[in-house]
C-alpha positions, -999 to 999 in steps of 0.1 A, spaced: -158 169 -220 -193 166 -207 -206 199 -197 -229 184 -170 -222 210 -147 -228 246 -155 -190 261 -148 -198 284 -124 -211 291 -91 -220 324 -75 -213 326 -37 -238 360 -29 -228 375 5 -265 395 5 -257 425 20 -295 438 20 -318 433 54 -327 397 56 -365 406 50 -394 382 36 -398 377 1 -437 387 -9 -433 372 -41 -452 336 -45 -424 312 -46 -415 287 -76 -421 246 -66 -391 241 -46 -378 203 -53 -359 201 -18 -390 187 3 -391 207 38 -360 226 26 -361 248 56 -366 220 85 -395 237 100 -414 204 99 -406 176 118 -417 145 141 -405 154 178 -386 176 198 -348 161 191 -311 172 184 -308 146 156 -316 161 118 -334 126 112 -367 144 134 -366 165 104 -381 142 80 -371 130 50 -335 146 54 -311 121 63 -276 123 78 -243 109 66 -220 106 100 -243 125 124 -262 162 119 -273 183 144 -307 199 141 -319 227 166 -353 243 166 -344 272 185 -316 303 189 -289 281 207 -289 303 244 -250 310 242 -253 327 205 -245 363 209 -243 371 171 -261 399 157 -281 368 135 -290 340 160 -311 317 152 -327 303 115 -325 322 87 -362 319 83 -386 304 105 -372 286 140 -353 254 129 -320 247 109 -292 221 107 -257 217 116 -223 202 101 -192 199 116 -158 197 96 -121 186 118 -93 171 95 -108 138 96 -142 142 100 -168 159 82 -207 154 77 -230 152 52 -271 166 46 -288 147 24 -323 140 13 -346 125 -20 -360 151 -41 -399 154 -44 -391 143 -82 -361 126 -103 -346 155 -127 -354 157 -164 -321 155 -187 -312 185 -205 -332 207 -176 -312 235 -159 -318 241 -121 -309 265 -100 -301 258 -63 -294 280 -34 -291 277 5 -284 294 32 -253 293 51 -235 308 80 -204 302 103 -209 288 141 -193 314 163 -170 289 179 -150 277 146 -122 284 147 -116 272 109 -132 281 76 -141 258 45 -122 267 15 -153 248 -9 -187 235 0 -204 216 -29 -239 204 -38 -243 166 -55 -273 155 -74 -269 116 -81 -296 84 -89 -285 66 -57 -274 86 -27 -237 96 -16 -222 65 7 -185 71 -1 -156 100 -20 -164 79 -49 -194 89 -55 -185 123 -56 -186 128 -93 -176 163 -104 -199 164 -137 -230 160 -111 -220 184 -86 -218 219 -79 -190 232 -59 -184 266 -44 -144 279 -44 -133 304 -16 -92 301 -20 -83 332 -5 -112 343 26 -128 308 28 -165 304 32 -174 335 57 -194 364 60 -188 376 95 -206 352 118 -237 362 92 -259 345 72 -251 345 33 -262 330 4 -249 302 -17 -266 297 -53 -254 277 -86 -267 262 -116 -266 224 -128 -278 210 -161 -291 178 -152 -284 142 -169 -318 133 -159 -333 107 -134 -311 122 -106 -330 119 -70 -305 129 -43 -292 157 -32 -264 157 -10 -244 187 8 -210 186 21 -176 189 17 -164 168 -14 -123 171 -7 -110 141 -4 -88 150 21 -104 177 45 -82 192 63 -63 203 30 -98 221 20 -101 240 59 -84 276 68 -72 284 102 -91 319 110 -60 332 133 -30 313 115 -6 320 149 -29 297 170 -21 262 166 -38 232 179 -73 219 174 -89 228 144 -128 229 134 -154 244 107 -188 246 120 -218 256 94 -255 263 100 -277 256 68 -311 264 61 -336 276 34 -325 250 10 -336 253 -25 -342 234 -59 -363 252 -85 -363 247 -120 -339 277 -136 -366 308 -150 -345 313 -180 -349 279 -194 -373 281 -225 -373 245 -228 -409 227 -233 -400 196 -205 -433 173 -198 -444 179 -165 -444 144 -145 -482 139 -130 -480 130 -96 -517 112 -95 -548 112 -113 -558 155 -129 -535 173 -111 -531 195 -143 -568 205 -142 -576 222 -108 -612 219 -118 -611 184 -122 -638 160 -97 -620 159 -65 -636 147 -26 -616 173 -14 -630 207 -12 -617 235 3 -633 274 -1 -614 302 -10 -622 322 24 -611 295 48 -599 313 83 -583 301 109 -592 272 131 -617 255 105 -615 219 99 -614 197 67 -622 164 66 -601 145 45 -623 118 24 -607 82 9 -579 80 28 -570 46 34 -555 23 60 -552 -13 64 -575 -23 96 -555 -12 128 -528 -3 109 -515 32 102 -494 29 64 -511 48 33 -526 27 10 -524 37 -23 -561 46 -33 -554 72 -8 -530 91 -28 -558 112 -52 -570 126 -24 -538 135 -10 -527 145 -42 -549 173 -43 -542 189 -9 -502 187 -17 -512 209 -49 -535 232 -28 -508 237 0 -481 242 -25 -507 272 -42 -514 284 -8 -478 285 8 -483 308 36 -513 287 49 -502 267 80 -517 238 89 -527 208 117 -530 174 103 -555 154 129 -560 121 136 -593 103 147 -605 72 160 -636 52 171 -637 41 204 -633 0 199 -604 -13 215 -580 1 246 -577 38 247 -541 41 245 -540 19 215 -566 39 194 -544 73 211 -519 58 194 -527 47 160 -544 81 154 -513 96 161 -495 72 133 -518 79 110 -519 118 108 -484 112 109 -483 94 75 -505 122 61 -477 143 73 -447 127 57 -464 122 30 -476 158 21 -435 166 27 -421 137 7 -446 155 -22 -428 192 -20 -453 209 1 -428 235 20 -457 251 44 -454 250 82 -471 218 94 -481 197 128 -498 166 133 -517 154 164 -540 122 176 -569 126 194 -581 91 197 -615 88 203 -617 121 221 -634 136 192 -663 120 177 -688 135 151 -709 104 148 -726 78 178 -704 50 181 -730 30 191 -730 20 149 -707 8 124 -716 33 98 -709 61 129 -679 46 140 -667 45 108 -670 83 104 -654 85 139 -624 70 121 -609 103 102 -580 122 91 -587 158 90 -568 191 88 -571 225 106 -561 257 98 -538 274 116 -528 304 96 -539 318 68 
């Protein structure tokens, strides 16, 4: 039997302080594992890109008002996620990895997790599948590619508090999904009334957040690093993008070669050393927060040139995310409110059309 999956999984209930962790954190595979970065104001887990949602996830970006627990709100930070479980229903959290995993590589994953105050129903399991395509349907829930948590007797609880879940998965290699949910393929078999002498309508409810993928410390194995662009191994190498080592808050860096296709707003792909670089500096750096600003010249209607500025420090956004870079981020479009250059020339309107970012903290 294929030992894909290591055969165990650890369900911590932490009973320390939930305090932050000063140690500098290992690349965490999960891009914007902890939903803190996201494109608008909205109940809907797809604002939090690039996490998708398989029937339909809530996502909230603040304490909900009617939450009297003694732990309201995120683990960490201000936003989390939601999924709901009734005996035929149930959601699932799921989202591309910033890289496929290597075969033979052990990886250690861990989230947070905690009951909704209304359930009235626990889950007895929760698993955790890795897979090449994506999870669409029960058959794709493959045991060998999965980790799976086991609570027969209490069910997954820890008083209305937050606890930890963490396992370990061997990987097959080329896996790019991760998906979170509950596997059972019948649900309400895998649910736990909390008061067994009330009958009647039955729910789980579970807040997640602080999702994470890291490659497992213990593993001595020498695995080729995948290069994501041109000398990213050598921090010293040539690169347009310079940033000093004393930066403080509310200074600006322009980015250089980024690339659009005229009056449109997608990457192109000569923009990706550039990009490249400030992905491996924010991952180095992770307690730097950040602004991502778009500019443009003042040709055209205003709105229009409000808008594609907008679109395009967007992109720069997502794509920093889609990359692994976990660090608080916002984007914004300034139009043509901001020139550094006359616009009454091509060369200065084409410095008038930037993408810049400003520091926020430090």
């Amino acid at each position: 039997m294929r030992l894909n999956l290591i055969i165990f999984f650890i369900l911590v209930l932490n009973n320390c302080f939930f305090g932050q962790n000063t140690e500098k954190p290992e690349k965490n595979l999960v891009p914007n594992g902890s939903f803190e970065n996201y494109r608008k104001k909205s109940n809907s887990i797809k604002s939090a890109i690039p996490w998708k949602q398989i029937a339909s996830v809530d996502f909230y970006q603040n304490p909900l008002s009617n939450d009297t627990t003694i732990q309201k709100g995120a683990y960490d930070g201000y936003c989390y996620a939601g999924l709901r479980f009734q005996k035929k229903y149930k959601e699932f959290l799921q989202v591309k990895l910033v890289e496929s995993l290597h075969r033979g590589t052990i990886y250690e994953f861990s989230m947070k997790v905690k009951l909704a105050f209304w359930s009235n129903a626990v889950l007895k399991s929760m698993g955790i599948l890795f897979s090449k395509a994506g999870y669409t349907k029960q058959g794709d829930a493959v045991k060998s590619n999965m980790i799976d948590t086991l609570s027969k007797k209490d069910g997954l609880f820890k008083a209305f508090q937050w606890f930890e879940v963490k396992g370990y998965y061997k990987a097959d290699g080329g896996e790019k999904y991760l998906t979170i949910g509950n596997f059972a393929a019948v649900v309400k078999k895998d649910m736990q009334r909390m008061n067994l002498w009330k009958l009647g309508f039955k729910e789980s409810y579970y807040f997640i957040d602080d999702v994470k993928l890291v490659k497992f410390k213990g593993q001595e194995e020498k695995v080729e690093v995948e290069i994501v662009g041109p000398n990213l191994r050598d921090p010293q190498a040539d690169s347009t993008l310079q940033v000093k080592s004393d930066i403080k808050v509310g200074e600006k860096v322009a980015l250089k070669n980024i690339f659009f296709d005229n009056g449109k707003y997608y990457l192109l792909p000569e923009s990706n050393i550039e990009l490249n670089k400030l992905a491996l500096y924010l991952i180095k750096n992770p307690n730097i927060s950040i602004q991502i600003n778009g500019h443009s010249d003042n040709s055209g209607l205003k709105f229009k040139n409000q808008k594609i500025s907008e679109l395009r420090a967007r992109e720069v956004f997502e794509y920093l995310i889609n990359k692994g870079v976990q660090n608080k981020m916002l984007f914004k479009g300034f139009g043509s409110e901001q020139p550094v250059a006359p616009n009454t020339t091509d060369e200065g309107k084409a410095k008038n059309r930037r993408v810049e970012f400003e520091i926020l903290k430090v």
